[in-house]
C-alpha positions as a printed NumPy array, in Angstrom:
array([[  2.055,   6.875,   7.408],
       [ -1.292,   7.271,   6.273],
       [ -4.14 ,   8.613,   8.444],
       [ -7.707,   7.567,   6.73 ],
       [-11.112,   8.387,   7.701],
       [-14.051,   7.062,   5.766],
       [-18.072,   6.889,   6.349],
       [-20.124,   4.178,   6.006],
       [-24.687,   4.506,   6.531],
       [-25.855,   1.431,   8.671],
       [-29.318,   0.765,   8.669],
       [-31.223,   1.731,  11.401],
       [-33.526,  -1.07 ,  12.249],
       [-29.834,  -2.822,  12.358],
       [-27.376,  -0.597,  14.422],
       [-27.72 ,  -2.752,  18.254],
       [-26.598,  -6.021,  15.863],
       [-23.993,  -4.158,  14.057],
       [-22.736,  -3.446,  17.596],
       [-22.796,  -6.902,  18.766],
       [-20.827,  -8.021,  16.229],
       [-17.923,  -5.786,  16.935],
       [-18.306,  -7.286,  20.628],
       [-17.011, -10.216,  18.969],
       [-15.04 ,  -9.824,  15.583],
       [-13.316, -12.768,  14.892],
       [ -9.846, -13.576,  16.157],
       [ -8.682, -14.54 ,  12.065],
       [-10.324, -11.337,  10.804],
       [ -8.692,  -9.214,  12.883],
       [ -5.435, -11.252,  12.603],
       [ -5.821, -10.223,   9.324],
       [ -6.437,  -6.408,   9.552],
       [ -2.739,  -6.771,  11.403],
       [ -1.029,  -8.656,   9.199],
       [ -2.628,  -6.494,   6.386],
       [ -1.198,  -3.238,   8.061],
       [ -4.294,  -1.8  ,   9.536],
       [ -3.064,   0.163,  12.936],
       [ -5.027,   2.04 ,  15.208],
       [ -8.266,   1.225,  13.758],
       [-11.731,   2.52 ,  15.662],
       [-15.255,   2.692,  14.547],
       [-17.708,   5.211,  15.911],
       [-21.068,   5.026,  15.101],
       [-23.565,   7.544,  16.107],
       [-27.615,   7.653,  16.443],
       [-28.584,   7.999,  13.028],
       [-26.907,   5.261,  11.698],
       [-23.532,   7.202,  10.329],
       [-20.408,   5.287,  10.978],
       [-17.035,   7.323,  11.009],
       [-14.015,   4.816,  10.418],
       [-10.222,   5.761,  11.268],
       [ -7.337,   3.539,  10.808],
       [ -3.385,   4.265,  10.336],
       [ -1.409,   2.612,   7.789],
       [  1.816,   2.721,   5.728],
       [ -0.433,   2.495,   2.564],
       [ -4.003,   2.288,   2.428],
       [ -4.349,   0.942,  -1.473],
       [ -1.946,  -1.667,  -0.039],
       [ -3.656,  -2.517,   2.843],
       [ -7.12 ,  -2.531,   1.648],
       [ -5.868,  -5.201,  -1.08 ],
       [ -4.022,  -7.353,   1.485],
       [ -7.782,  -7.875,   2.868],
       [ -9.424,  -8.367,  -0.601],
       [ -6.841, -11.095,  -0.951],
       [ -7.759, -13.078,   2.335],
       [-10.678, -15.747,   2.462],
       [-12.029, -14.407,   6.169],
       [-12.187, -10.646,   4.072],
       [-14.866, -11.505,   1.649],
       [-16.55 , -13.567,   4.504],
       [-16.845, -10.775,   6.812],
       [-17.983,  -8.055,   3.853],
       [-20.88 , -10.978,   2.442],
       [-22.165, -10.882,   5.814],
       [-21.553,  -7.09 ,   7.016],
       [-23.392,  -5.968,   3.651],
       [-27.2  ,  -6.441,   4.971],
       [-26.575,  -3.51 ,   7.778],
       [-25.258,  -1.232,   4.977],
       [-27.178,   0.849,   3.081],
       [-24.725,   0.337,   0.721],
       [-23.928,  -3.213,   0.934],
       [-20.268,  -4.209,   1.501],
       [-18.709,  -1.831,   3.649],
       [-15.694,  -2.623,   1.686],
       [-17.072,  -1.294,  -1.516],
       [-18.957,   1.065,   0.15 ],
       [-16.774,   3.4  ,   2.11 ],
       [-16.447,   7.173,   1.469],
       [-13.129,   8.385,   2.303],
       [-12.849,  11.831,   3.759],
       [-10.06 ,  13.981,   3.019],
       [ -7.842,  15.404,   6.194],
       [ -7.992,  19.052,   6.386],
       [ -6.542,  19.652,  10.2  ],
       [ -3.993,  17.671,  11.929],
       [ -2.812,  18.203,  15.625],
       [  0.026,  16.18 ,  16.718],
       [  2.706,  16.301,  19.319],
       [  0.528,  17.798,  22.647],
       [  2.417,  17.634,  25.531],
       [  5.398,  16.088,  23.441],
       [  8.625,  17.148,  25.184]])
């Protein structure tokens, strides 16, 4: 299993809409995420606009080209690109590189 964070800049004049949106993703795009092996998957987004992604997968190549393979993919990224300073997220994202992993508190 893969654990991968990434960062992403949203603009700052658009950060409340980018929120709303994730109020209500829709149901076939995150059907999709699933089927594409995306567990886990948060987005935190702080004041200045950074966005800190984290997702768990078997394979991260693989999933991100299950997505880039689905119609409701390159409709989500062609309208998620205008809060990016980057333009599509999908594109876009930096992965970061793990350096520190705790697992297994309070495992018995």
């Amino acid at each position: 299993m893969e654990r991968v964070c990434f960062v992403l800049k949203v603009r700052p004049e658009r950060m409340e809409e980018y929120r709303e949106r994730h109020r209500n993703v829709w149901p076939e795009m995150l059907d999709a995420l699933q089927k594409a092996g995306w567990r886990d998957y948060s987005l935190f987004l702080a004041a200045d606009g950074l966005l800190v992604g984290y997702l768990e997968t078997d394979d991260f190549e693989a999933a991100q080209a299950a997505m880039a393979a689905t119609d409701v993919n390159g409709r989500w990224q062609a309208e998620m690109a205008e809060f990016f300073e980057q333009g599509r997220p999908d594109e876009g994202l930096v992965r970061l590189a793990e350096v520190f992993h705790l697992d297994g508190i309070g495992d018995k």
